[in-house]
Each structure stands twice: as C-alpha cells, then as structure tokens.
N, C-alpha and C positions, 0 to 999 in steps of 0.2 A: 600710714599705718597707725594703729591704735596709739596712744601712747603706752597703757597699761600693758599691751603685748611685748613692745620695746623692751621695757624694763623688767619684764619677766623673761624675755631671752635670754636680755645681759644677764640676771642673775641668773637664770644655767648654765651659760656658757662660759661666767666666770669662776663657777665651782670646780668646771669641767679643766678652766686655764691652771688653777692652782694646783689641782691632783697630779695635774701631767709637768708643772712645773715644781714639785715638792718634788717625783721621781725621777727629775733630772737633775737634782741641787743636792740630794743626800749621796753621804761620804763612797757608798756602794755602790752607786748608778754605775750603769755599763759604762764604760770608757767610747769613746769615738770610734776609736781604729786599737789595734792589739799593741800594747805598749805607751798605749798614751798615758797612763796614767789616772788620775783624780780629773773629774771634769770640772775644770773653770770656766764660769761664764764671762767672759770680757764684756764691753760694752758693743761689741758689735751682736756677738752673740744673743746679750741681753735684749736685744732692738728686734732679734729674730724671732728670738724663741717666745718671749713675752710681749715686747709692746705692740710690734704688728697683729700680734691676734689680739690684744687687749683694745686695742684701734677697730677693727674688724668687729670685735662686738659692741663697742659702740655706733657702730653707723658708720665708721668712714672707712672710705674706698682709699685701698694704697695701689700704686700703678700709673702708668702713663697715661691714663684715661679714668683716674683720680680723682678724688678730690681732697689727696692728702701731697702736697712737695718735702721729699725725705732731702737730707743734705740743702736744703734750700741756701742759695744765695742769695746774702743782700749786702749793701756796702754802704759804707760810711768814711772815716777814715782807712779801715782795713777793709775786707774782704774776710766777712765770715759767714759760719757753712751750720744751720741751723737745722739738729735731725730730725724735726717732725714738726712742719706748718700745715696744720689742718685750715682750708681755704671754703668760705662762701660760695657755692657756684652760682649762685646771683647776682653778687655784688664783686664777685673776684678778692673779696677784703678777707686779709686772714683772718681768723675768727681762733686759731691756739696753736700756740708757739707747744713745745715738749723737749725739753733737753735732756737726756738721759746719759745715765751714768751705769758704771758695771756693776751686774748683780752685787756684789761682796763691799761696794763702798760704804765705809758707815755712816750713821745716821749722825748730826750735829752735836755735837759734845764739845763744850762750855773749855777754855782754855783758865787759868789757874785759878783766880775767884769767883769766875763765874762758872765752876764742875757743876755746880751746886743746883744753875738754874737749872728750871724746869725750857721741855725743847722748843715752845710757842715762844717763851721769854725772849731766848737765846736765838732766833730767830729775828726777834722785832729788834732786839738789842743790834744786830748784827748789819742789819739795814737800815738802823738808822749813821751807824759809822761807816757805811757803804757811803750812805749818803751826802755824808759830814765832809767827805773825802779821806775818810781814816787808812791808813797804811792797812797793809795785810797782816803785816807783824805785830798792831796793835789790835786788833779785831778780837772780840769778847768770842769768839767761836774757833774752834782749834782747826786742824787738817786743810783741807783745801775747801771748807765750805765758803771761806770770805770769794774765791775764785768763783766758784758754783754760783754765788747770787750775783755775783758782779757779772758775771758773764749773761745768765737771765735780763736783769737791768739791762745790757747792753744791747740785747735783741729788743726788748719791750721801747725803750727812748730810742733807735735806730726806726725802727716800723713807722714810729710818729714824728720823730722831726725829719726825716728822711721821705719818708713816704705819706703821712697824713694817716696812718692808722691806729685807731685806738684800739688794739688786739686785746679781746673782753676776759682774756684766761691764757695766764701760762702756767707752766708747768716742770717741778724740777723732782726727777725720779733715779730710782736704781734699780727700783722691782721688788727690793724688799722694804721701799718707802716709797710713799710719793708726796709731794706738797704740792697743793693747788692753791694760784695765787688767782682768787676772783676776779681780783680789782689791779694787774697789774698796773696799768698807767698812778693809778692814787699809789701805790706801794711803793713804787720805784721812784717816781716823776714828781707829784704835786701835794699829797695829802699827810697830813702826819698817820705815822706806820702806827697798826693799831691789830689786836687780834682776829679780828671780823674780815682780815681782808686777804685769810689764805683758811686751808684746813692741810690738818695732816693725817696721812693713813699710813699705816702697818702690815705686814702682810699676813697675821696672822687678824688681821680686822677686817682685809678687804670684803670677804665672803656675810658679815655681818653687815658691813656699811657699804653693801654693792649700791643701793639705792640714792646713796650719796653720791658715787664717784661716778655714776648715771645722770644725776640729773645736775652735775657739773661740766662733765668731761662729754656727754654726747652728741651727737652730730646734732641731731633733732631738736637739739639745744641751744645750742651753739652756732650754727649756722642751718635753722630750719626753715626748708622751701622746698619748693612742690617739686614734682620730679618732673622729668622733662617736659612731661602732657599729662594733663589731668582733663576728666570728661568733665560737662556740666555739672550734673549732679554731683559732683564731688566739691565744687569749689566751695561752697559753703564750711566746708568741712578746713579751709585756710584762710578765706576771707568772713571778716564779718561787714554788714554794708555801711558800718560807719569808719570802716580803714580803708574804703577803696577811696585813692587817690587819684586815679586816671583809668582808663579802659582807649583800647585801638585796636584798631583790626590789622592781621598779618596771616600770614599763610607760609607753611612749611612748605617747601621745596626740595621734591627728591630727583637729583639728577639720577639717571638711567643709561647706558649705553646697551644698546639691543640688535638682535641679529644674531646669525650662527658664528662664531670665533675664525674660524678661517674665510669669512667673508667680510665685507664692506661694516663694520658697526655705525650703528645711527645712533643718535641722542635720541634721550624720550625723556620728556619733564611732567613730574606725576607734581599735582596741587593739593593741599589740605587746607580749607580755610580755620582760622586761626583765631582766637580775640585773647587779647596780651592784655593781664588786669594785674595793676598798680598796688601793691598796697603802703601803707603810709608811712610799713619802714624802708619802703625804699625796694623791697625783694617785688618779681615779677611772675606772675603764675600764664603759661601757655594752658588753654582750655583749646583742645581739638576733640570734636566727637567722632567726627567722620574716620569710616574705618578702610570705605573706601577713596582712591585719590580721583580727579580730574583729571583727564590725562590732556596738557594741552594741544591745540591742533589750531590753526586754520580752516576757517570756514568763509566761501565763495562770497563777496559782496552785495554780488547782484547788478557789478558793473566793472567783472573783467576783473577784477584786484582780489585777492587774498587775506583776512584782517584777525581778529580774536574775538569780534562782540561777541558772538555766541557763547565762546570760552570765558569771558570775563563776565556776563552777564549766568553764568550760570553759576560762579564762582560768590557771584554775588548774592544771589538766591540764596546758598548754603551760608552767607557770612550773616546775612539777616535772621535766618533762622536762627542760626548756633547765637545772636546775638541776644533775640530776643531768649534763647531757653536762661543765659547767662543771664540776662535780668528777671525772670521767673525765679531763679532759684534761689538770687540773693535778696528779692522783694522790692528792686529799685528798680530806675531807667537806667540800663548805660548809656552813656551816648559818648563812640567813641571821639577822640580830640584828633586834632590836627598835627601831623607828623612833624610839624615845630615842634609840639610840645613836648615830645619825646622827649626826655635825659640825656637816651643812647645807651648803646650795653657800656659796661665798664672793660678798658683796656687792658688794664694788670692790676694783679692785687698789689705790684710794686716790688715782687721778688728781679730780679736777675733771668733765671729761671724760671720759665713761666709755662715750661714741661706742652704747651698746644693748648691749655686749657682756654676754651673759649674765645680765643678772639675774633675778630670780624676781620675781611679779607678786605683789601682795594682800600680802604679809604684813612686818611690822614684825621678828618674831623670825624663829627658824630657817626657812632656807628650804631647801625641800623637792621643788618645785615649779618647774623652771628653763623659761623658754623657752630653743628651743637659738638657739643665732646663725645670725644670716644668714636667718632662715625666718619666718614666719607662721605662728601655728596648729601651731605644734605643741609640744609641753611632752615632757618627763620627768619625771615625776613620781615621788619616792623612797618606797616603801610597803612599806620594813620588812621586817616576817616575813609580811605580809599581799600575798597576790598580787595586788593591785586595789585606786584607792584610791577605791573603793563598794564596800559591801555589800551583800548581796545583797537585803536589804530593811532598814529602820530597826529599830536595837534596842531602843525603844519604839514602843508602840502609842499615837498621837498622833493628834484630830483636825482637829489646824490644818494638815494637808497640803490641805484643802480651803477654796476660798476665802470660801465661803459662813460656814464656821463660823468664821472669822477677821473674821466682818464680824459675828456677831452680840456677839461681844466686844468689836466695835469697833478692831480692832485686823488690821483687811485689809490688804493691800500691793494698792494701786493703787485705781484707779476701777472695773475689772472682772476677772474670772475670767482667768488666761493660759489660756484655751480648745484653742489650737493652738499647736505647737511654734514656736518664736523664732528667729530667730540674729541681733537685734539690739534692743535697748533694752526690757527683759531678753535676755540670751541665756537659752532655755528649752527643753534637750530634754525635762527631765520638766513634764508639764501639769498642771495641776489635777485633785485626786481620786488624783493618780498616790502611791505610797506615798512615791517620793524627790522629791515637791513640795514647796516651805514656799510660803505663802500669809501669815506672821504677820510683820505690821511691825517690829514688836520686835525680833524674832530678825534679821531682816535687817539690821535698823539698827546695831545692836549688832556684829555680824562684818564689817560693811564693812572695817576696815582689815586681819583677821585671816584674811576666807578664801585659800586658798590657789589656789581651784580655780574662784575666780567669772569668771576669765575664761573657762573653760569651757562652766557654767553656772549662772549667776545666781540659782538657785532650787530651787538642791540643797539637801536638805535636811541639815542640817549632822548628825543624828543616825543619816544613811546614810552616810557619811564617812569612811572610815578616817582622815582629820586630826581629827575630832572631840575628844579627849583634849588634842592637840596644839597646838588654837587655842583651849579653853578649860579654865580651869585649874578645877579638879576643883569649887569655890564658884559659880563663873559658870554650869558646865553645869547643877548641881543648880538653877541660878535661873531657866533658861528655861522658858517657857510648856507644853515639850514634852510631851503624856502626860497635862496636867494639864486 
C-alpha cells in the first residue's frame, strides 16, 4: 500500500484513539458495572483499550495468526514474559519490543538534585547508572523508573546475547507517555547514551506528532515486506534491480480433500507456480500471478505406467512465463539459482513461544518448505532452478514402488497395499504400483525426520523429489534399497 495512505490512516485513526480514550479516562466516565466506582485503567486494561488498537493502526496484526507475540517468552537467567514483540514475518526476527505500564504511572521525575533536570536529561542520566551498575537507591530518577529501564535493557541484551538479535526499536509506555528507543542495542549494550537515540511523546502531543510515532513505531517500517503474494507487476513497487540478491522458482501448494462428507474423501493437490526474489536485506517476496491452480493428476506414459510429465511440464510453462514477466518488470534477467543456494526460511525469531508462526514442517536442516501463516494446507515450497518439487517420474528405475515386492523382502510398510488414494494416516495421493509410490519400510523409517513434503504426502517417493539430494547426503542416498 501507498505509504502516504498508511500515514494518513494512522493519523485518523489515532485522533479517533484519543477521543474515545479522553471519554474513558475523565473523572465522569461511566463506570463498568453499577458500583464500581471511578474507572481505573490498570496496565492490563491499558494493553486493551489503547495499545492494541494503537498496534492495529500501525500495521500489526495481534492474534494467533499475527504478527505481533503479546506476553512473549524468552529466557536467560530467568524466564521473562515480554507484552508486545512485534515480529518480521520474513525473517521471524523481532523487529519491537513494547513494555507497557498503567495508564496513571508517572512520567520520570528527577530524585533530590536532579528535580530540576529537564526529562531527556534525566533519562540519559539514568542509563548511564543503569549501565555503571548503579543501585536503584542511588539512581538520578525517582519511582520505579530505574526498574522500568532496567527491565527494557533486559529484554534488548537477552534477544542479542541469547538469541543473536539486534531488535531495531523498543519501547517504554503507559499511554499518557511513550519513549521510543531507536537504537536500543547502542543505548543499552555498546554506545555512549546520548539524546538522538530515543524520542519522547505526551499524550496531549500524540495527535500532533502522529507522523512521528508512524514512521518510528509502524509495521511498514519496522518490519516491511510483501504480503504473502504479490503479482508481477507489482514487484517493482519492493524491489529495485540492484537489491535483488537471488531469484528461484517455487510453487504454492494447496492440499484439498474432496468428495461428498459422508463418503470416501480423496486428496486433491491444486499447484501455483511461484518465483521466490531475494532482496539484499535478507526479506523474501512470493510473485504468483496465476489465479488459477494446476490440479495435479497422472497422465498415461505410453507404456502401461502412470507418471506427471505432462503435469510438470505444464507447470513449467507457467514458471517460465511468470519468470520472464518478473524480469520485464524489473529490466533484468533472472536467472533462478540452485536450491543449495537457498538460506532457508528462518526457524524462530528466538522467542520460547513462537505462537505457529511460520515454521516449516519434517525437516531438522534447511528449510525449504514453509506452511504460510494463519492457513491450513497450504505450503510454499522453495524448488530452486527446478519448477516443481516432483519429478516427472523417479530417476531410478525401482521396484519397491509396489507393495507386494516390498513384502517379499520383508521389508513392506504396513499390513496392506495403500490401494486408494488417502488423506489421512498415511496421507497418499500416489497408490501403489504408482511410479511416485514408496511401499519400503526402511526408506520410510529412515526420512521420517528429514522429509520436507510428508505432510503432503506420506509416500512420495523420495527418488521423485526434487528435495531428494537435499535430505540425503550423497552416502545415505547411494544406501537406500532404491533400484536395487
């Protein structure tokens, strides 16, 4: 979205916050319930009524399907519970910490000689005997704000010696103040404390300096990337062609279960081709144009066998197309790289809690393979230079795709044949006999922790794969039963 629109939302919508939060804070406001009395906002209250919609007009999503972790855990010596880590969905890397405090706590005020200073002072003053390792009893700042920053510092140097992140902005509020610390790692951790490396706002400022606390505190800002699909033409609009650092081709994955409910359900696996572009901070943009999917199928050989060229070769058609519009638009060649060179999605931003966001399913090493957030059933999967990640048929000729000859070895998967297709305990689009079937115990047993794509399905054969190379290292492949 625009940016200039962004920033004109948030300022309506944080005129709209303050009106509705002035009529719940003056002395008269209706009471809760009859007898309650004066309404207080505590700090849980304050996290409800103000910060989640102050959140909310910045751009981040709160919820299980998020990209904000409230009460986040993370650990160090203790186990502490952090109320608002706004998260990358990119990179999984927190991108703002926010600790908040109750409406009515005051704002920092100066302990006997130092009443006098002004509040920036008093502040720099305060963190530098944070830093010293000054007592709380000897702290230039009165109340519990020595607590308040130490407690901050504590989240900011846990994230990074703990976990490796340099979280770009924290934040220490009550609603009728906030301070924003730009640069916490230099403030806290490494740099002499200085006034450039926090702002403070007032609540009788906020609606004045909404543009400020926009183009500190928003998502778009702070952790901005594409949304989950973006068409061709749009990518120019987040890449420019001297930040692309890599380009591969991948294709989303919608599993399906189809049929009437009180009969027999089949799998049905619908394909989007896909091109996954790099840019050189590291964040990744999905380009799908296709609105409609692939549905894959099996199609006859021409010699008695069953296979997917037609289905991968058409797959591929769309990935060349969608490939070359992506190098139209951004005035370069892509040329995608080789599924080595992948990164991998990122595993955890390093919370404790890591609420479903993002991670990829089966595999211990690089992942490849992400379910997206917030969905079911549906993946993205990263597949390289290869537009598909199957084959059009297996690159050995094997007979343990059939379960019979897996049973005279002794070496069957299960009590009988997967006769008809599955989509539970195995999930099974390919059958038995089928050329992308395994039927061999072994083989299965052995990639359980490795495949990438078993939640898919469970009886791919790992030598139809395009992750094949990738889940086993070049000793283990030559070891399996396959061909033999």
């Amino acid at each position: 979205m625009n940016p200039g629109r962004l920033e004109n939302d948030f300022r309506r919508g944080i005129e709209r916050l303050l009106a509705a939060m002035e009529r719940e804070t003056v002395p008269d406001a209706p009471s809760p319930y009859a007898g309650a009395g004066e309404q207080i906002l505590h700090e849980h209250d304050t996290r409800i009524f103000f910060f989640d919609r102050l959140l909310a007009l910045l751009g981040w999503e709160l919820g299980p399907a998020g990209n904000v972790a409230e009460e986040a855990r993370i650990k160090s010596n203790t186990t502490k519970f952090v109320d608002y880590v706004g998260v990358n969905p990119g990179t999984r890397a927190p991108a703002l910490i926010l600790e908040v405090k109750s409406w009515d706590r005051p704002f920092v005020t100066g302990r006997d000689k130092e009443r006098s200073f002004h509040s920036a002072d008093l502040i720099v003053a305060a963190i530098k005997h944070l830093r010293a390792g000054g007592a709380k009893e000897k702290s230039p700042v009165a109340g519990d704000w020595h607590d308040y920053l130490d407690q901050v510092s504590g989240y900011v140097r846990t994230f990074r010696d703990q976990y490796g992140h340099s979280v770009p902005c924290a934040v220490l509020a009550s609603g009728q103040w906030i301070v924003v610390f730009k640069a916490p790692v230099s403030i806290f951790c490494d740099d002499e404390v200085h006034y450039g490396q926090f702002e403070i706002f007032e609540f009788a400022d906020y609606a004045a300096k909404a543009h400020r606390l926009f183009e500190l505190l928003a998502r778009s800002v702070l952790a901005g990337s594409a949304p989950p699909r973006i068409r061709s033409a749009q990518l120019a609009n987040y890449v420019r062609p001297g930040d692309v650092a890599a380009s591969y081709h991948a294709v989303l994955v919608k599993y399906e279960q189809t049929g009437a409910v009180f009969l027999t359900q089949l799998p049905r696996i619908l394909v989007y081709p896909a091109i996954l572009v790099e840019r050189s901070d590291q964040n990744f943009f999905t380009v799908i144009d296709a609105e409609l999917p692939t549905v894959m199928k099996l199609s006859p050989d021409g010699t008695g066998e069953d296979d997917l060229t037609e289905h991968v070769a058409e797959v591929a058609a769309q990935a060349t197309t969608l490939l070359q519009r992506c190098s139209n638009e951004l005035g370069i060649t892509l040329a995608p790289r080789d599924l080595a060179a992948f990164p991998g999605f990122t595993k955890t931003a390093g919370l404790a809690v890591e609420q479903g966001l993002g991670l990829a399913l089966g595999s211990e090493g690089k992942i490849v393979v992400r379910l997206l957030r917030g969905t079911g059933d549906h993946w993205l999967a990263v597949t390289g230079n290869a537009p598909h990640y199957l084959e059009a048929r297996p690159v050995v000729d094997c007979r343990f795709h059939t379960w019979a000859e897996c049973r005279a070895e002794g070496h069957q998967s299960g009590s009988n044949a997967v006769n008809s297709p599955a989509t539970e305990s195995p999930r099974a689009f390919f059958i038995d006999t089928r050329l992308h079937h395994c039927a061999h115990q072994i083989v299965l047993d052995r990639r359980a922790r490795r495949c990438h794509i078993d939640a898919i399905d469970a009886r791919t054969c790992c030598r139809a794969c395009t992750y094949q190379n990738l889940c086993w290292p070049a000793q283990e492949l030559a070891a399996l039963p396959c061909g033999k």
